[in-house]
DRENGU-342328 format. One record per residue (C-alpha): x, y, z; residue number from 1. Coordinates in steps of 0.02 Angstrom, whole numbers, plus 32768, in hexadecimal, padded with zeros to 4 digits. Layout:
BEGIN
+------+------+------+------+
!    u !    v !    w ! resi !
+------+------+------+------+
!    X !    Y !    Z !  NUM !
...
+------+------+------+------+
//
This chain:
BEGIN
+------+------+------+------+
!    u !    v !    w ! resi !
+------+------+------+------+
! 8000 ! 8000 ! 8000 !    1 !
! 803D ! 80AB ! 7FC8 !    2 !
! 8068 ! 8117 ! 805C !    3 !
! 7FF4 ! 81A9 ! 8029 !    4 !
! 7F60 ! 811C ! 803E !    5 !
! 7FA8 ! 80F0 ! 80F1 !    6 !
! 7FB5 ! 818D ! 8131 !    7 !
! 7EE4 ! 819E ! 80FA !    8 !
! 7EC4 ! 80F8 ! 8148 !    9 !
! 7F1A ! 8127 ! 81F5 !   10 !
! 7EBD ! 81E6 ! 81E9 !   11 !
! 7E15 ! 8185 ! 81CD !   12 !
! 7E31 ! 811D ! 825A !   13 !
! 7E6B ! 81A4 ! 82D0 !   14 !
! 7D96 ! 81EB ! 82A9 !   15 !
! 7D61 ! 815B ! 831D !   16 !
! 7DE3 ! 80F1 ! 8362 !   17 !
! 7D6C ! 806C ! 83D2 !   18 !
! 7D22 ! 804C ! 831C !   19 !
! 7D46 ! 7FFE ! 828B !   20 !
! 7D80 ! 807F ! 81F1 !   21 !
! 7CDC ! 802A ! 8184 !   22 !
! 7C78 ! 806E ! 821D !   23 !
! 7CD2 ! 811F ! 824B !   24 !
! 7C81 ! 81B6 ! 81F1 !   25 !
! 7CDC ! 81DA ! 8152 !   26 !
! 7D1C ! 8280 ! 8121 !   27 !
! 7CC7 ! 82E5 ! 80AB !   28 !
! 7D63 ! 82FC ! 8042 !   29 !
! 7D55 ! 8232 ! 803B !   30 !
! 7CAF ! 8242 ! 7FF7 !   31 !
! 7CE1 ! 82CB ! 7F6D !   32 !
! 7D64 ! 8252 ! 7F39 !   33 !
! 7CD6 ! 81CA ! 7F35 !   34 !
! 7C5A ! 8249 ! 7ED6 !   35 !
! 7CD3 ! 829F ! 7E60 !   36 !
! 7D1D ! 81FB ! 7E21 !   37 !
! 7C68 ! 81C3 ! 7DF0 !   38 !
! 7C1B ! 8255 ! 7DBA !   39 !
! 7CCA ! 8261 ! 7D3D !   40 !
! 7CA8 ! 81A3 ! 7CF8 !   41 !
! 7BF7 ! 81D0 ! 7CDB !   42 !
! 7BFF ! 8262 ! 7C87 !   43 !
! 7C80 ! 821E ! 7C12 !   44 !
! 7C05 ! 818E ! 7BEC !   45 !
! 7B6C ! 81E5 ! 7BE4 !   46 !
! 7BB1 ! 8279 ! 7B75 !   47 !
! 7BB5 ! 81F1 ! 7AEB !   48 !
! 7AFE ! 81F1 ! 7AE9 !   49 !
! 7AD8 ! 82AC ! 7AF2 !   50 !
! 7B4B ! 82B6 ! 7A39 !   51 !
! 7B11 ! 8225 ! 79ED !   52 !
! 7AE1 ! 82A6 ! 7950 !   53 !
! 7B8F ! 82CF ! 7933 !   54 !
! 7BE7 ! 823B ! 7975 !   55 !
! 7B6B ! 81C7 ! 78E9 !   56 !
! 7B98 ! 8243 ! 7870 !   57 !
! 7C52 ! 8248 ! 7889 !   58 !
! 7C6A ! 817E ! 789A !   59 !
! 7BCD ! 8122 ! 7860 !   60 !
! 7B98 ! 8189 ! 77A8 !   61 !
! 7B07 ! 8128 ! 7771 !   62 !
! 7A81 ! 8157 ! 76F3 !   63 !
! 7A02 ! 81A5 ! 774C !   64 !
! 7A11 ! 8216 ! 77F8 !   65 !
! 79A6 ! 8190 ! 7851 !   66 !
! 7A25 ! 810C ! 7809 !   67 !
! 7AC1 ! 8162 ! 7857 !   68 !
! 7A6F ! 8184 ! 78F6 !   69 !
! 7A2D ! 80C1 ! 7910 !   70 !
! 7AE1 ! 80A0 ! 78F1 !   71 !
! 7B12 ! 8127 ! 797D !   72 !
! 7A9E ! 80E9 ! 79DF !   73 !
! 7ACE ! 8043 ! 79CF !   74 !
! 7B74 ! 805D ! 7A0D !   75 !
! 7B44 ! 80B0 ! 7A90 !   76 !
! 7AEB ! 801A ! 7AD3 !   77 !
! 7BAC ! 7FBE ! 7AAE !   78 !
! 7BF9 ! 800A ! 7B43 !   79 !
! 7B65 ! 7FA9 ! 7BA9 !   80 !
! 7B95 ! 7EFF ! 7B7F !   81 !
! 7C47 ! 7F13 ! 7BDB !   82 !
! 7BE5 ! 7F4F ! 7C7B !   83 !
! 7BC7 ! 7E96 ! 7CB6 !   84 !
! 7C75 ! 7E6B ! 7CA1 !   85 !
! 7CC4 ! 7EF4 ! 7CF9 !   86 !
! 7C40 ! 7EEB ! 7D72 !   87 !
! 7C85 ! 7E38 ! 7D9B !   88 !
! 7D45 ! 7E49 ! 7D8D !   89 !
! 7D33 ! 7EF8 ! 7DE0 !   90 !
! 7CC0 ! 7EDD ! 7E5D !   91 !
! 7D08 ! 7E33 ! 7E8D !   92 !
! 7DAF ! 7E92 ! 7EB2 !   93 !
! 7D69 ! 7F1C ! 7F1B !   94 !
! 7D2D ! 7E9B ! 7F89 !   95 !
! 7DCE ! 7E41 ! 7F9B !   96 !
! 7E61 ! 7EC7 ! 7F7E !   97 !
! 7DE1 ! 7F6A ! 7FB1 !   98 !
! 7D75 ! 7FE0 ! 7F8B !   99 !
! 7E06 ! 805E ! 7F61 !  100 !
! 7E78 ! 8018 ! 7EE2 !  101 !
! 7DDF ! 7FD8 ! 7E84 !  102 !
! 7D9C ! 80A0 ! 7E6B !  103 !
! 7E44 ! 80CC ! 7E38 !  104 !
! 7E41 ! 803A ! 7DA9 !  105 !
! 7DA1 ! 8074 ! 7D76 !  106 !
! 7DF5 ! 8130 ! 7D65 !  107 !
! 7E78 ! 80E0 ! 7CF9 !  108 !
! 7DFC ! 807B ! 7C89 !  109 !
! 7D76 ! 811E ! 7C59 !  110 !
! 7E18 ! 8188 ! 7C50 !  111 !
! 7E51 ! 8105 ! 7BB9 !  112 !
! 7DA2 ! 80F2 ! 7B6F !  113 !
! 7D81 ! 81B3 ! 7B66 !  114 !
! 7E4B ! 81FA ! 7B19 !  115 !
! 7E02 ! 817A ! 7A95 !  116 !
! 7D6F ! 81A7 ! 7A70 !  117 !
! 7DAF ! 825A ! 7A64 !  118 !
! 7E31 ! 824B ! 7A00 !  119 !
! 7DEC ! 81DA ! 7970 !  120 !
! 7DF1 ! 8222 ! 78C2 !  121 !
! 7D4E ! 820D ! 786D !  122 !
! 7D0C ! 8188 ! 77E7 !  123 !
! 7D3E ! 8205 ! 775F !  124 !
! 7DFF ! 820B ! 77A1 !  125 !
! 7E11 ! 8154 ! 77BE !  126 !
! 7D7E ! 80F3 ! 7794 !  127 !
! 7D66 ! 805F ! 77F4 !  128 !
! 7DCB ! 804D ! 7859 !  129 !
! 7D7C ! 80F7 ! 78CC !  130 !
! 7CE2 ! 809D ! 78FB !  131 !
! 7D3B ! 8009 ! 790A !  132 !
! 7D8E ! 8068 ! 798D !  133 !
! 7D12 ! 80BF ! 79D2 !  134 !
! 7CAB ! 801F ! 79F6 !  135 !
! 7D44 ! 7FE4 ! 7A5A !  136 !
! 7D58 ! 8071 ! 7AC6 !  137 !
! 7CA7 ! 805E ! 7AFD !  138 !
! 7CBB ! 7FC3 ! 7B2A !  139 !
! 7D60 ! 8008 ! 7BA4 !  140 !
! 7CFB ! 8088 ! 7BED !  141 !
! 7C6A ! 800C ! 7C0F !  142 !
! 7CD9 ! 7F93 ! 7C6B !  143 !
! 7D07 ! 8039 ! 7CDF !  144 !
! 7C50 ! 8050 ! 7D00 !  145 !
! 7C14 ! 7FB3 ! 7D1B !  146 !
! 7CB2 ! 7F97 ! 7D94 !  147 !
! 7C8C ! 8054 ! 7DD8 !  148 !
! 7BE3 ! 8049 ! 7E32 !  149 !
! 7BEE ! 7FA5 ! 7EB5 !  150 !
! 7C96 ! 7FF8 ! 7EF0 !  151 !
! 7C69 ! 8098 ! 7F06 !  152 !
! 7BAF ! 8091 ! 7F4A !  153 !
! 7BEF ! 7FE8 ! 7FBD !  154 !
! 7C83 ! 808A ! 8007 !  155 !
! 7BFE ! 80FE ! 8037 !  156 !
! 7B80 ! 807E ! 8086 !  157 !
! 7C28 ! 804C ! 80E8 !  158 !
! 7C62 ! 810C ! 810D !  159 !
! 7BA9 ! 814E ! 8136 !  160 !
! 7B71 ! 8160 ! 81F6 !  161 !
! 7AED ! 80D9 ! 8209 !  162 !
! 7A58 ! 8157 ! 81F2 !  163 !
! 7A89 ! 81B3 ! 8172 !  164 !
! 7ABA ! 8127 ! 80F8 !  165 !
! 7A32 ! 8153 ! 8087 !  166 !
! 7A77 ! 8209 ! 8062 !  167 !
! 7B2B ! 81E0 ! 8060 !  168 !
! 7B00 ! 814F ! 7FDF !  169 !
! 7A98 ! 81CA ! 7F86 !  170 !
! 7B23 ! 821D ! 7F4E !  171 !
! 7B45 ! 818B ! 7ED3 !  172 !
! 7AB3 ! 81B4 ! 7E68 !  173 !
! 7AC7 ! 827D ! 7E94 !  174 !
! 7B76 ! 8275 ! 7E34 !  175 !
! 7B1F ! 822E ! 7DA8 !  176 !
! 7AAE ! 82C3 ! 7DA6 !  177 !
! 7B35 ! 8342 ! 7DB6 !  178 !
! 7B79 ! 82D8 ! 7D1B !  179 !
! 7AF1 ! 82E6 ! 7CB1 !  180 !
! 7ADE ! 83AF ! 7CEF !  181 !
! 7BA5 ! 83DD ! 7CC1 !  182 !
! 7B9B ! 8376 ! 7C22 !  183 !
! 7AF5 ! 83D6 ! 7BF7 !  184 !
! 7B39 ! 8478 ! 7C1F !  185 !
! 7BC2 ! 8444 ! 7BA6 !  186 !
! 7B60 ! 8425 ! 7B2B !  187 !
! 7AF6 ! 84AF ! 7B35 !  188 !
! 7B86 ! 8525 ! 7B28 !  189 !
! 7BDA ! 84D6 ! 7A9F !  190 !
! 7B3A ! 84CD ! 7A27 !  191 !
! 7B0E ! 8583 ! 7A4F !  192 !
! 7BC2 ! 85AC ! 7A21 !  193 !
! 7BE8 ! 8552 ! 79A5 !  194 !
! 7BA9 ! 8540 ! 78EB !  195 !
! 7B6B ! 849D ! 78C6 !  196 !
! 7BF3 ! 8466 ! 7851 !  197 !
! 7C6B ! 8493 ! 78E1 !  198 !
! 7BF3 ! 842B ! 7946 !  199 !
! 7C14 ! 83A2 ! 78D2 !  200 !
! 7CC6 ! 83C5 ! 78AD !  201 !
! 7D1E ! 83CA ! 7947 !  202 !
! 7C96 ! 840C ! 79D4 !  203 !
! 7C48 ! 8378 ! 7A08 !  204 !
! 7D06 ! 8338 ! 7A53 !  205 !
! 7D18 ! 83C7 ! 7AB5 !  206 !
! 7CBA ! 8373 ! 7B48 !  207 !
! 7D30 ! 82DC ! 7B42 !  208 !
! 7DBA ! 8340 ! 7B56 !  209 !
! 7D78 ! 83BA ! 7BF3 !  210 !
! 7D52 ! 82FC ! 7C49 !  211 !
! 7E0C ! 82D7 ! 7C3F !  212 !
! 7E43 ! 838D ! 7C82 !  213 !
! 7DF8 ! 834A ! 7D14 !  214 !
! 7E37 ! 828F ! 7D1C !  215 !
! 7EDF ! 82CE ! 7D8F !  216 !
! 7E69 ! 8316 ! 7E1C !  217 !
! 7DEF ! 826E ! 7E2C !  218 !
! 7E9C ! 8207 ! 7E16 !  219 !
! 7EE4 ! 8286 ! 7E9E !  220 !
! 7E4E ! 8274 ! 7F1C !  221 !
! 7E33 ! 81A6 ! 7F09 !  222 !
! 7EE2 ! 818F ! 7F18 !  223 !
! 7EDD ! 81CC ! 7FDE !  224 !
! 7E29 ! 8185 ! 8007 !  225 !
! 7E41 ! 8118 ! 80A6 !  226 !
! 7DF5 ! 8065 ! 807C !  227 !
! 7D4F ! 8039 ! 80D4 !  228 !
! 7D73 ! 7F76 ! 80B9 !  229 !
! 7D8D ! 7F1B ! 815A !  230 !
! 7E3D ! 7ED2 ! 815A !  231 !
! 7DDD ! 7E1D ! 81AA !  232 !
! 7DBD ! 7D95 ! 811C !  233 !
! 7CEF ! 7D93 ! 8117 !  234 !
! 7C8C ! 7CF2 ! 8143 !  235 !
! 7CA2 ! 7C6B ! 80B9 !  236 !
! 7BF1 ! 7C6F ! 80A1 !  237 !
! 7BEF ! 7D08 ! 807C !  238 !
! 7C6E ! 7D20 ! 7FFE !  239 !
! 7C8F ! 7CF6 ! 7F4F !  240 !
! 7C28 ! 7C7F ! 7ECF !  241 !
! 7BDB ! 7C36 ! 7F8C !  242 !
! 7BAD ! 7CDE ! 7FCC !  243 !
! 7B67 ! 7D0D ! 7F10 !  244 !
! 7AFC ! 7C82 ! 7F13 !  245 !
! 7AB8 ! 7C86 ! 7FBB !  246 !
! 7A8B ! 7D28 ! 7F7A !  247 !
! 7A50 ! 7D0F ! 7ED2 !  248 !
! 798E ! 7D2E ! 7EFB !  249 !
! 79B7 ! 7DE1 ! 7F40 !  250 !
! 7A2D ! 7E0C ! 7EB4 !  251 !
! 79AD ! 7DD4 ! 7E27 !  252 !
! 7929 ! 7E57 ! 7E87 !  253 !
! 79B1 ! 7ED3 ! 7E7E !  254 !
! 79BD ! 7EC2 ! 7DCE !  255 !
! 7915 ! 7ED1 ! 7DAE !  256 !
! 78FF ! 7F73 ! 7E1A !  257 !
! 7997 ! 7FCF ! 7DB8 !  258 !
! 792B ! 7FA9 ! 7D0C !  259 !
! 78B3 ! 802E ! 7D27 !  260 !
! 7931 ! 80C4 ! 7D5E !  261 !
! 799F ! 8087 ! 7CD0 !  262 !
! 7911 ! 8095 ! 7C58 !  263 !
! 78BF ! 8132 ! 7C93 !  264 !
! 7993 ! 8163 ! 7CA2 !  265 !
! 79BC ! 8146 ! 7BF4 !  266 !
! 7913 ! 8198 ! 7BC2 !  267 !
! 7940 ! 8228 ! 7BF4 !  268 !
! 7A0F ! 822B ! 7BBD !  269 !
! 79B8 ! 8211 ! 7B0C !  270 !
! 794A ! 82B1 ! 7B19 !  271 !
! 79D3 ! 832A ! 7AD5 !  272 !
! 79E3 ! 82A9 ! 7A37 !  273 !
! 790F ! 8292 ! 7A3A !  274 !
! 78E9 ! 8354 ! 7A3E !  275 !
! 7952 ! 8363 ! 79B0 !  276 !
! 7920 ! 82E6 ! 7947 !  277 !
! 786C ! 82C9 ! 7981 !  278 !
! 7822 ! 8354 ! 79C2 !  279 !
! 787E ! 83DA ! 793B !  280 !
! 78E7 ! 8443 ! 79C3 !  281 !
! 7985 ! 8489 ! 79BE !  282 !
! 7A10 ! 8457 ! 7A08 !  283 !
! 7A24 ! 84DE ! 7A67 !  284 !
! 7981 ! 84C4 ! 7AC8 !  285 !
! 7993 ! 8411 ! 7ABF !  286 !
! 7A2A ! 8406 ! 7B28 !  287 !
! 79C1 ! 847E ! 7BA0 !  288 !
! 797D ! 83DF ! 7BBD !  289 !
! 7A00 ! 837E ! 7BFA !  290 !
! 7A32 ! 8408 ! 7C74 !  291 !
! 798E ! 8419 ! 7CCB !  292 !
! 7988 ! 8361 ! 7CE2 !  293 !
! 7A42 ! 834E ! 7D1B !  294 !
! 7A1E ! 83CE ! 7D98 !  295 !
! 7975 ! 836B ! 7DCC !  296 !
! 79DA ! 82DA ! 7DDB !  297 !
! 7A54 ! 8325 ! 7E49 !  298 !
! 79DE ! 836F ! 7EC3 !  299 !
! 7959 ! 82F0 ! 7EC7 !  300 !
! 79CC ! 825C ! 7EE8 !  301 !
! 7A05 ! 82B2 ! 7F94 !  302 !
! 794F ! 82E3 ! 7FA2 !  303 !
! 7937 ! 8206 ! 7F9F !  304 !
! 79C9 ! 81FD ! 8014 !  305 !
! 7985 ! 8266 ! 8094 !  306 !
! 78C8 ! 821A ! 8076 !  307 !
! 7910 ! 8153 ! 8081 !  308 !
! 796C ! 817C ! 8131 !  309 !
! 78C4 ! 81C9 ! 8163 !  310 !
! 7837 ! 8153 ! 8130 !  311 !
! 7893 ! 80C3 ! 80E2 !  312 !
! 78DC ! 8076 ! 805A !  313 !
! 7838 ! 8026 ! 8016 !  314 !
! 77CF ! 80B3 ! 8013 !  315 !
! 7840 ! 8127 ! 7FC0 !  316 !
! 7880 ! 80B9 ! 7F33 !  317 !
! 77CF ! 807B ! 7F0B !  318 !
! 7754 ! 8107 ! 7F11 !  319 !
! 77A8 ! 817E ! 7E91 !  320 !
! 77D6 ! 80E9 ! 7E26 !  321 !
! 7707 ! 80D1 ! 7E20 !  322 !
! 76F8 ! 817E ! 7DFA !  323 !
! 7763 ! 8171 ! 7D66 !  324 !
! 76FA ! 80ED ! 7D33 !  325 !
! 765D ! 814B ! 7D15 !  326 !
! 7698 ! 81E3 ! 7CF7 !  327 !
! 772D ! 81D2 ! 7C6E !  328 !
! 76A2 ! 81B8 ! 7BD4 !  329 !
! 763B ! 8247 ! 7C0A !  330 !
! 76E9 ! 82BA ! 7C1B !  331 !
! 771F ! 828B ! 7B68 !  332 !
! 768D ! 8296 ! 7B1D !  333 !
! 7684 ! 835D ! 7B52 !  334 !
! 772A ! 8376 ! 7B1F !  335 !
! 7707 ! 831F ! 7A7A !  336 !
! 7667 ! 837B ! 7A69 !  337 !
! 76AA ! 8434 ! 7AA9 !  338 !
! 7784 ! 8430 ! 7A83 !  339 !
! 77B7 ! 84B3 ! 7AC7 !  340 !
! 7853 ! 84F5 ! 7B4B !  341 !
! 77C8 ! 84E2 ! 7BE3 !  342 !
! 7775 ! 843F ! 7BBD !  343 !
! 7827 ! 83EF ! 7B99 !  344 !
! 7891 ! 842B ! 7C18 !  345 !
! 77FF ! 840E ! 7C91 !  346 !
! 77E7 ! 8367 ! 7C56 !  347 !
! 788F ! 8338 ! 7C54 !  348 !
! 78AC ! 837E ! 7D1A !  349 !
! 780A ! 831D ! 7D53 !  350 !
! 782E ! 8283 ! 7D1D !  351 !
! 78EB ! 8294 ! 7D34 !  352 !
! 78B3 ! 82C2 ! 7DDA !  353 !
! 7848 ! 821B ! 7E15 !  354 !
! 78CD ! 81B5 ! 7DDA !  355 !
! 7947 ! 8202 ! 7E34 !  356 !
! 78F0 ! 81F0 ! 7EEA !  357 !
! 78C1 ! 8135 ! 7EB5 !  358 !
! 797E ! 8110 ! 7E89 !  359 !
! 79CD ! 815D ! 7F08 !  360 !
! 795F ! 80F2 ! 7F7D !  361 !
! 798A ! 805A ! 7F0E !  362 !
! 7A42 ! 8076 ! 7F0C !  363 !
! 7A43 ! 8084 ! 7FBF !  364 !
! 79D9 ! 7FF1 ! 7FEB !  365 !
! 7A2F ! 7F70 ! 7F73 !  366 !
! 7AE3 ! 7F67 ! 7FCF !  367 !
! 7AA2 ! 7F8D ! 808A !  368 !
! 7A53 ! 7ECA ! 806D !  369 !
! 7AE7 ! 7E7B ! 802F !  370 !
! 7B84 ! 7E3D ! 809A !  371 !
! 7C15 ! 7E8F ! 808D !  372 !
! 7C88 ! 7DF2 ! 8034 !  373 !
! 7C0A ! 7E13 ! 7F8B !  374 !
! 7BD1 ! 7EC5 ! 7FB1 !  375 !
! 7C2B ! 7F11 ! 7F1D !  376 !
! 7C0D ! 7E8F ! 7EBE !  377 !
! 7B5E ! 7E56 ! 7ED7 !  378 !
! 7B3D ! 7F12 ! 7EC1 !  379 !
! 7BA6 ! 7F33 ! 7E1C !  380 !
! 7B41 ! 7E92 ! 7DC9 !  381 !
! 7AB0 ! 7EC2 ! 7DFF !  382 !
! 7AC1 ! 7F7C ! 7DB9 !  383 !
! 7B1F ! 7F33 ! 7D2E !  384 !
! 7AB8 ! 7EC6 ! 7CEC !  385 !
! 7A1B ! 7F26 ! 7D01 !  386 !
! 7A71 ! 7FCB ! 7CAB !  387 !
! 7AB5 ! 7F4A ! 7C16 !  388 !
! 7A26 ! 7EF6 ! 7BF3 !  389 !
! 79AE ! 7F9F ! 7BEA !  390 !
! 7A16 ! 8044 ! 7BF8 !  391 !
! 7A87 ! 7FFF ! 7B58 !  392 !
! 79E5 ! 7FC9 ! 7AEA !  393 !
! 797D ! 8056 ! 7B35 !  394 !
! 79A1 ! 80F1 ! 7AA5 !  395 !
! 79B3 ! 8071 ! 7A1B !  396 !
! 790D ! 801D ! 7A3F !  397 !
! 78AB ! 80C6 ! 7A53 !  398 !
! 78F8 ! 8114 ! 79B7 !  399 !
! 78C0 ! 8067 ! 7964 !  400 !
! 780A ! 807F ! 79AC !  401 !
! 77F9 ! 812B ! 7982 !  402 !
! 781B ! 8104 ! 78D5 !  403 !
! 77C5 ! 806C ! 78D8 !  404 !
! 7713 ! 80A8 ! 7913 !  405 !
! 772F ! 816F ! 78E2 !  406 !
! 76EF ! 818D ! 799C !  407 !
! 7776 ! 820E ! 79F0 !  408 !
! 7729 ! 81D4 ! 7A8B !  409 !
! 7765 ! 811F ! 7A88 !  410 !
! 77EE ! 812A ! 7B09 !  411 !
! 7774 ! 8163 ! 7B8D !  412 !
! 772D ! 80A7 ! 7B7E !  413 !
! 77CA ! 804F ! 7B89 !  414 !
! 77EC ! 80C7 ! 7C25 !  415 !
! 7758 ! 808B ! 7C69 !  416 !
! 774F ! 7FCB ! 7C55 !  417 !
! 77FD ! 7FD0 ! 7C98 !  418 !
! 77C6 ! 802E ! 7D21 !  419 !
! 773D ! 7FB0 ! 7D59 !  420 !
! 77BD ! 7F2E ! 7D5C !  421 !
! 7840 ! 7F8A ! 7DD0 !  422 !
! 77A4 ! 7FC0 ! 7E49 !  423 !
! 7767 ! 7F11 ! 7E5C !  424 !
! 7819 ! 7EB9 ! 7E70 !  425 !
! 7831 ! 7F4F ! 7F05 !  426 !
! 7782 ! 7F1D ! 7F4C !  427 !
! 780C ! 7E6B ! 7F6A !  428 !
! 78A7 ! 7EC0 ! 7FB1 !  429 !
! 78AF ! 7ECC ! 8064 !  430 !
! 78C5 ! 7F79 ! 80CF !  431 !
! 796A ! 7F86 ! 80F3 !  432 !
! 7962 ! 802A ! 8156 !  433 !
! 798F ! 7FFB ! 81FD !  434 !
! 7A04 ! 7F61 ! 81DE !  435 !
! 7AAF ! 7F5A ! 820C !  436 !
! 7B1A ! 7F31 ! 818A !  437 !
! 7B2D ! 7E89 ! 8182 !  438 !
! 7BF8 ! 7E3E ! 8177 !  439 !
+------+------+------+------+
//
């Protein structure tokens, strides 16, 4: 262990000396180096999706504009299919080396994924080999998220004070937010800047390269976090394949509570890309959207924190998620049938906003009921898998729909049937409010 790390681990311990470091309350530098690391892997990831106009146009030419952004689309949903994996390897070694050198792999693997997606001449410069490389970079940087979330969210469930786990762990969605908000923002400047054939040109990788400004200062900040890990071997039973297994009914639950949020998620990432092409905006207004529901994100996921340590994990996870239910269809079918700056970016906060009190919930409930030998990685599969399977087919399947059935409202339904699913599978989970964490 590096000496830097040591000297974190004793000043963590010196917070509460009678007390294990997993149980002593953690710094709030600790939890910036926690937040910024994930809120920098995110917003690299998800700023794919809010230029999949340009980035299908520079890499992917097809025939038609639909073509080339099914194809954008498409390998968007790539990146997903690496999640399980590096949910595995990744989570399966912050459970036996720590929660700390895990984060900083996870640094190192969206740091390589980004520099290439950045730096990749177009189709016209090199032809095929630039998507070629483009697909394999999103598969790097979705082995760094898939590995990114058990790790992290299973550190702050081990840093928090036992009744506030539910805003500390909040904070994993809340970076996501503040993700989406500074990659909006980005975007909103740039396309109000720039022409579009700058947009096109060059513009669109101007986001990549801000994310890697900032790749010193999360490397800087993880690289002292103390490690929340006990330093005692967990019980055999519940470690490894055994402890998976014994687990296996909880962890299939999980993954069927992170479908809706990743739908309704997704959804909304693809609402720069569907005002645009859909509803007839311009981009300048259509990145308005992604801001006001990064920012919705950010505050309503400590707004779930706060609400799960007061009334429960059950209650706050599942009522919103019923709300979104019933009232996604009605919500697109106003924006559809009035498109306008006020219906969309109220639209877009609303819904951004239920999903971001029932995930916070979620995300806080799914690694308080797992042991501490698979915490990271019953909790990366379970995100994983749940994020693969839906967030990566989610914008291909409701660009397909809407130009399958002509209805601009179609993703409103998928919202919702997903929805219905992840409120009766969290009808099965069991409160987790008051439990100790379990070792």
């Amino acid at each position: 262990m590096n000496p830097s790390a040591l000297q974190a681990d004793a000043a963590y311990a010196t917070i509460a000396p009678n007390r294990p470091a997993s149980a002593a309350r953690v710094p709030t530098r600790v939890v910036a180096a926690t937040v910024a690391g994930n809120a920098l892997e995110f917003y690299d990831f998800v700023t794919y999706a809010f230029f999949a106009v340009y980035i299908g146009k520079t890499f992917f030419p097809a025939s038609t504009p639909l073509g080339s952004l099914l194809l954008s689309v498409a390998v968007f949903g790539v990146g997903f299919f690496a999640r399980p994996i590096g949910g595995v390897l990744i989570g399966a070694f912050a459970d036996r080396a720590g929660r700390r050198p895990a984060m900083l792999l996870t640094i190192a693997l969206i740091t390589i994924g980004t520099l290439g997606l950045a730096l990749t001449p177009s189709y016209a410069s090199i032809g095929l080999a630039a998507p070629i490389i483009v697909v394999v970079c999103r598969l790097v940087q979705g082995l760094a998220l898939g590995g990114e979330v058990g790790p992290s969210s299973a550190f702050l469930i081990e840093s928090a004070p036992p009744a506030q786990r539910g805003l500390y762990a909040s904070w994993q969605l809340a970076s996501q937010g503040a993700a989406g908000l500074v990659a909006g923002a980005m975007g909103l400047l740039l396309t109000n800047s720039l022409a579009p054939a700058e947009m096109l040109a060059w513009g669109w990788r101007v986001p990549f390269m801000v994310g890697l400004l900032l790749v010193p200062l999360a490397l800087y900040l993880r690289h002292n976090m103390p490690e929340t890990l006990h330093a005692a071997p967990p019980k055999a039973i519940n470690s490894g394949m055994v402890g998976l297994k014994r687990q296996r009914r909880l962890i299939g639950l999980a993954v069927l509570v992170i479908i809706g949020g990743t739908v309704s998620t997704y959804v909304g990432n693809f609402m720069t890309t569907y005002a645009i092409t859909t509803l007839k905006m311009s981009p300048v207004l259509a990145m308005g959207a992604t801001v006001v529901g990064g920012l919705s994100t950010l505050v309503f996921s400590l707004v779930g924190g706060w609400m799960c340590d007061r009334f429960g994990r059950k209650p706050t996870m599942f009522w919103p998620r019923v709300a979104a239910a019933v009232l996604t269809v009605p919500a697109f079918m106003l924006l559809v049938a009035q498109p306008s700056a006020t219906t969309l970016f109220a639209v877009s906060g609303f819904l951004a906003a239920l999903t971001a009190v029932s995930g916070a919930a979620s995300l806080v409930a799914i690694p308080e009921l797992l042991p501490r030998g698979i915490r990271a990685t019953g909790m990366s599969i379970a995100y994983a898998v749940g994020v693969s399977l839906f967030g990566g087919t989610t914008q291909l399947i409701i660009t397909w729909l809407i130009g399958v059935t002509g209805n601009p409202a179609a993703p409103a339904w998928y919202v919702a049937g997903a929805s219905v699913i992840t409120a009766l599978a969290m009808l099965a989970m069991p409160e987790s409010r008051d439990r100790a964490l379990e070792d």
